[in-house]
N, C-alpha and C positions, 0 to 999 in steps of 0.2 A: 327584381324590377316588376313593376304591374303597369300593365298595357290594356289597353280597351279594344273588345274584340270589335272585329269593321261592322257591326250589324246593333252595337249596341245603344239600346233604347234608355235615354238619362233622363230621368223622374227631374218634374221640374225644381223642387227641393234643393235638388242638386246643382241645375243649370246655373242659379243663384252663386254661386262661386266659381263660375270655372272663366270668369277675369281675371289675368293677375293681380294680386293685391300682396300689399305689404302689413303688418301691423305695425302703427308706429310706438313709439316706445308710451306707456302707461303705468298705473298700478304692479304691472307684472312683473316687476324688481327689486323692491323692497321691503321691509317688512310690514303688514296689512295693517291700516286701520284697527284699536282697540278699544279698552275699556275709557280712555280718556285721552285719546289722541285719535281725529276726526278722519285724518289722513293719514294712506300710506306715505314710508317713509320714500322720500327720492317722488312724491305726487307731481305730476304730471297736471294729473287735476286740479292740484290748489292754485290760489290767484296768485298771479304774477306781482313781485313787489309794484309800485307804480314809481314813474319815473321823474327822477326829481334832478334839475338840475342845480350843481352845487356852486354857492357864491366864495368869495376869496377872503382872503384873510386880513385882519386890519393890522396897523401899523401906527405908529405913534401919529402919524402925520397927516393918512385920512384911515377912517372908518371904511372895515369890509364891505363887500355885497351880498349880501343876504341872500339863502338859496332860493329857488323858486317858490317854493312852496309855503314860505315864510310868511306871515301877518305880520306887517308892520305898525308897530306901535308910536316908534322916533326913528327921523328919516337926516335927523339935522335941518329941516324948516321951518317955518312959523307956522304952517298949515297944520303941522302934523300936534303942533300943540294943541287943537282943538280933540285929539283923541284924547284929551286929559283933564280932568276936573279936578276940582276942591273934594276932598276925602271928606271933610268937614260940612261942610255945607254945596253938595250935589248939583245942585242947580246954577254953582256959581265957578266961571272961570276959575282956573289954577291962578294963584299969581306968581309962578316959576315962569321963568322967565327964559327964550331962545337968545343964549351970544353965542359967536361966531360959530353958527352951525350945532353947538352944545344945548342941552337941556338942564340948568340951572338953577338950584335951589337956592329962593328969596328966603335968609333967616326968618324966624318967624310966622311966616304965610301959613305952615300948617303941612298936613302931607298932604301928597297928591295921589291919583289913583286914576287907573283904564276907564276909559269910556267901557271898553273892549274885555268880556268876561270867559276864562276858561279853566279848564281845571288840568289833567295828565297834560307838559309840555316837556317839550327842550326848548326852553328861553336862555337867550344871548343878549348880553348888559354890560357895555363899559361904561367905566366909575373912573373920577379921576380926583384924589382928596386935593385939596388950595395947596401951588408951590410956596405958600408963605408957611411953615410950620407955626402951627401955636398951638398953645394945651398941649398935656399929656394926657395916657389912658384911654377912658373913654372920651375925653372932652378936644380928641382933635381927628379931624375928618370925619365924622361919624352921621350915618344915615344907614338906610335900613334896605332891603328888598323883599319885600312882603308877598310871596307866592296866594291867592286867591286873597290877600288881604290878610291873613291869619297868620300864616308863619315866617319867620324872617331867616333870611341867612344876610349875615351881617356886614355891613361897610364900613371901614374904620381903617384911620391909617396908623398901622404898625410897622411903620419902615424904623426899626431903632427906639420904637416904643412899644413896650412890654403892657398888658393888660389880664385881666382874669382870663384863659382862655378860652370858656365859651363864651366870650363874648370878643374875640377876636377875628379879624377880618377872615371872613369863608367861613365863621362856625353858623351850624344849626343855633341859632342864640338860645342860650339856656341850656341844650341839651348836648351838642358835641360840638369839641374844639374841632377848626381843621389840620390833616394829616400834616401839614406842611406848611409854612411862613412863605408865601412865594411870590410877596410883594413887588412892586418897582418904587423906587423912589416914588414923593409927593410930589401930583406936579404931573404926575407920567399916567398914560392910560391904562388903567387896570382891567383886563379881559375873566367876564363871568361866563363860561356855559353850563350851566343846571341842568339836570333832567329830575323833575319833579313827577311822583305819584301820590295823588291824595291818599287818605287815608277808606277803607273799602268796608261797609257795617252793613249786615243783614240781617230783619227780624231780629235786631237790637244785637248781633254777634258780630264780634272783629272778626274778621276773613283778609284785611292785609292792614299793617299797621302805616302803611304810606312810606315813602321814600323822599329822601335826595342823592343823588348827586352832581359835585358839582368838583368842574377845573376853574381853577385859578392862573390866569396868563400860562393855561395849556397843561398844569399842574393837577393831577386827583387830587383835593380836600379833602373833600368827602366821598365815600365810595357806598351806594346802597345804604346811606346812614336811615336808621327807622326814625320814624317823625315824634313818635312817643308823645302825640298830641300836641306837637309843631312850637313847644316852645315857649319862653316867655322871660318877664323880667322878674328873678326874685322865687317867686312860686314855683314847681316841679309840675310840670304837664305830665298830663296821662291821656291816653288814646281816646279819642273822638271822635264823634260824626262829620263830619264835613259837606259843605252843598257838593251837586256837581260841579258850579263852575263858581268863580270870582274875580274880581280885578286883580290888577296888579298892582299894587300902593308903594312909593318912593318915599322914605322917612325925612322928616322934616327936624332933624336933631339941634338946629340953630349952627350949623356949617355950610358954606356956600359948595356945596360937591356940586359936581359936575356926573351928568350924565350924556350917552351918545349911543348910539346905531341901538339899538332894541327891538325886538320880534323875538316871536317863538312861533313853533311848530309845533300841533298837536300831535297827539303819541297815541299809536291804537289801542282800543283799551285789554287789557288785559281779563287773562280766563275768567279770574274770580270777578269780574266787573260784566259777564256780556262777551266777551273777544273770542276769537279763535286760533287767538296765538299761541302755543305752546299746549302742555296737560291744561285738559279741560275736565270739569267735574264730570260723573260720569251722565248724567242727566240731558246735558250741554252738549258732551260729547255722541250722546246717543242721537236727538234730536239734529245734531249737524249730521250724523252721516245718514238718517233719512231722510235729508233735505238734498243728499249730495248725490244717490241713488235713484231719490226722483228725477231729476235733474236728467242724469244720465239715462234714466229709462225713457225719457219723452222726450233726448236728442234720438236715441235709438230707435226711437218712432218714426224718424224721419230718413233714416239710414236702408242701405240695403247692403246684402254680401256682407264681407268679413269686418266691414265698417260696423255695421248693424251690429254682427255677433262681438265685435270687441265690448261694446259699448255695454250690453247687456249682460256680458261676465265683468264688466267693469262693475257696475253697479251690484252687483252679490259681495261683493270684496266690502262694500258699505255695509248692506240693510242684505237679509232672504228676503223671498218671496217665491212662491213657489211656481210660478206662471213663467217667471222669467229663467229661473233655472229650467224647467221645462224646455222651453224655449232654447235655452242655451246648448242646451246637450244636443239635442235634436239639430242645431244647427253643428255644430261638432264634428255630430256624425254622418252630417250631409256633406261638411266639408272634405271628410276622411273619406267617403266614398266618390267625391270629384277625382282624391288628388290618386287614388290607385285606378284611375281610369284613364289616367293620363299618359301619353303617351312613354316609353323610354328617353326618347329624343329631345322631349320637353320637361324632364323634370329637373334638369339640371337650374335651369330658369324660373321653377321653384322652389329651390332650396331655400332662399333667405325665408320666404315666406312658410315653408313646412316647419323651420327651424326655431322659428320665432312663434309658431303657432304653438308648438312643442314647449317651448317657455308659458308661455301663458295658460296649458292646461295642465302642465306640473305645478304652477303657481295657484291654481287652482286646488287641483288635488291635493297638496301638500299643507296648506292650510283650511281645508277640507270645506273650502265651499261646496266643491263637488263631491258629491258621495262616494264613497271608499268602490262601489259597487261601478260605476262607472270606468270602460273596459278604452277609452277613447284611449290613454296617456300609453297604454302595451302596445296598441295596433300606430300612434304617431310614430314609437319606436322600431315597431317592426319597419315600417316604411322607412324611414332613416338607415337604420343596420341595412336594411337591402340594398339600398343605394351607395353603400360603404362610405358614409357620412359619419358613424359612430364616434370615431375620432375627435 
C-alpha cells in the first residue's frame, strides 16, 4: 500500500488530480484507427447515427407514412403535383393528372419528371398497372422509373404475363432480370424500395460502377446489381460518368399506371465519393484522423485533470505529435505519483479510476503510441498487485 507521509509537500503538477475522477469509456477498447479506417473500432468519438423517426407501412387501401426524414415528392394531393413537370418541355405543367389521391399517367402527355434533383437515395414508389388487363408483353401496364433521369428500373405488369426478362417488372432494363416475380394482381398496389448509387469516375477512372437495389412488395430483385452504365433499350450499356444529382422521370409508355406515396432519402456518400463511412482510401483516411486529433487537442485545451490527460492520449491514437505526447506522459506520471500518496484508507475509492487508467496506458503501450521506454504501465501494476487487485 502507499501512503503519504503527514508533512508531505505535493508539487502542484500533481494537485491537478488528486479529485476523483473516472475515465469514461473511449478509444481505449478497440482496435486503433489505421491505414484506411479513420476510427477506432467501438469509437466513442465517431458521430452518433442521427435520429430518424420511422413512418408505417402501406396497405392496399391507404399509402404509408413516410419517415421523418423523407422528401416528398407525391403526397396524394393536387398541390404536390406542382413538384412535377413536363420532361419534355420544362417549363410547362405535367399533364398527368391527381385522381383519387393517385398520380396518373395521361396516355400520350409525354413523361414526367421532379422538380426536385438528387443522386445516392432510398426512394419509395407505388405502382399500380389498370385492373382492366389488355396487351401482352411489353404492351400492358408498362411505364418506367427513371433514377436521376437516366436509368430505369422497370414497370410492367406481369402477373401471368411472360416477357424478355430484362425487361420485366423490377429489372435493371437492359441489364438484369429481377431475382424474383413478386407481383400482386393488376389492379393492386405494387410497393417499390430502391436504394440507388450512382455510378463514381475520377480523373476519367471508374472507382464504383453504381448500384441498385431494389424490393419488390418487400421482396430483394435486385440485390447490389452494378449499373454497367444504367441500361437501356436494344443497345449494351457500359459504365459512365453520371452528374451528381437528377430528377426523377415517370415513363409515359401510353398506359394509364397509376402512381402514389413517393419520397426518398438521401444516403451518405460513400468512401470512394468524399464519406467516411467504412475503409477509406488512404489519403482520406489520413486527413480524417488529423482533423479528428485536432479536434480533440483543442477540447483538451479546455480540460483540466484526467479529463484533460484523456483527451490528449486520445488524440495520439489519431495523428503524433510530439508536444502532446510530451504532455501526456508527464501528465501520467503526475497522476501515478497522486495516486501512491494516497492514503491506505482511500484507495479503495480509487480503484475504478486506477483500473481504468491502467487500460488506457496498456492501450497505449500496446499499440505503441507510447514509447516501449515509458516505465508508467509497471509502476500502474505495481500499485494494483499491492493493493491485491491483480485478480
Amino acid at each position: 500500500m502507499f501512503t503519504r507521509p503527514a508533512a508531505a509537500i505535493v508539487p502542484m503538477c500533481v494537485l491537478a488530480f488528486t479529485a476523483p475522477a473516472v475515465l469514461a469509456d473511449g478509444p481505449f477498447y478497440g482496435a486503433p484507427p489505421d491505414a484506411t479506417h479513420p476510427w477506432a473500432v467501438h469509437d466513442m468519438n465517431r458521430p452518433q447515427p442521427p435520429l430518424v423517426k420511422p413512418g408505417t407501412f402501406s396497405t392496399q387501401d391507404h399509402p404509408g407514412r413516410p419517415p421523418s426524414d423523407a422528401i416528398i415528392l407525391f403526397d396524394g394531393t393536387p398541390a404536390s403535383l406542382a413538384k412535377w413537370e413536363s420532361d419534355k418541355h420544362p417549363s410547362q405543367p405535367t399533364k398527368w393528372v391527381v385522381k383519387n389521391s393517385t398520380l396518373q399517367c395521361v396516355p400520350g402527355s409525354g413523361y414526367i419528371r421532379s422538380k426536385e434533383e438528387f443522386g445516392d437515395c432510398q426512394l419509395h414508389i407505388e405502382w399500380a398497372a389498370p385492373s382492366k388487363v389488355e396487351g401482352t408483353s411489353q404492351g400492358r401496364g408498362n411505364s418506367g422509373v427513371f433514377l436521376m433521369g437516366l436509368t430505369e428500373i422497370q414497370v410492367l405488369d406481369n402477373y401471368n404475363n411472360p416477357t424478355y426478362p430484362d425487361g420485366t417488372a423490377g429489372a435493371l432494363y437492359g441489364v438484369n432480370p429481377p431475382h424474383a416475380n413478386a407481383l400482386r394482381a393488376p389492379g393492386q398496389w405494387q410497393i417499390y424500395d430502391i436504394i440507388f448509387r450512382r455510378p463514381i469516375f475520377k480523373d476519367g477512372k471508374l472507382l464504383d460502377s453504381g448500384s441498385y437495389t431494389v424490393m419488390l412488395n418487400g421482396v430483394v430483385i435486385q440485390d447490389a446489381t452494378p449499373l454497367e452504365g444504367g441500361g437501356g433499350h436494344q443497345a449494351r450499356s457500359h459504365d459512365r460518368p453520371m452528374p451528381d444529382k437528377g430528377p426523377l422521370k415517370l415513363q409515359d409508355h401510353g398506359n394509364p399506371v397509376r402512381y402514389r406515396n413517393i419520397w426518398y432519402r438521401q444516403l451518405p456518400a460513400r468512401a470512394v465519393d468524399g464519406g467516411d463511412m467504412g475503409a477509406m482510401p488512404p489519403e482520406a483516411a489520413t486527413a480524417k484522423k488529423h482533423q479528428i486529433a485536432t479536434t480533440l487537442r483543442e477540447d483538451a485545451a479546455k480540460l483540466q485533470g484526467l479529463a484533460k490527460l484523456r483527451r490528449q492520449m486520445e488524440s495520439l491514437c489519431y495523428a503524433p505529435d510530439a508536444a502532446t505526447l510530451a504532455e501526456s506522459q508527464a501528465g501520467v506520471t503526475a497522476w501515478i505519483a497522486t495516486v501512491k500518496q494516497t492514503p491506505a484508507g482511500d484507495m479503495e475509492a480509487k480503484k475504478a479510476e486506477i483500473m481504468q487508467m491502467r487500460e488506457a496506458v496498456n492501450y497505449m503501450t500496446h499499440f505503441k503510441f507510447f514509447p516501449d521506454e515509458f516505465t508508467a504501465k509497471s509502476q500502474i501494476d505495481t500499485i494494483i498487485e499491492g493493493n491485491g487487485w491483480k485478480k
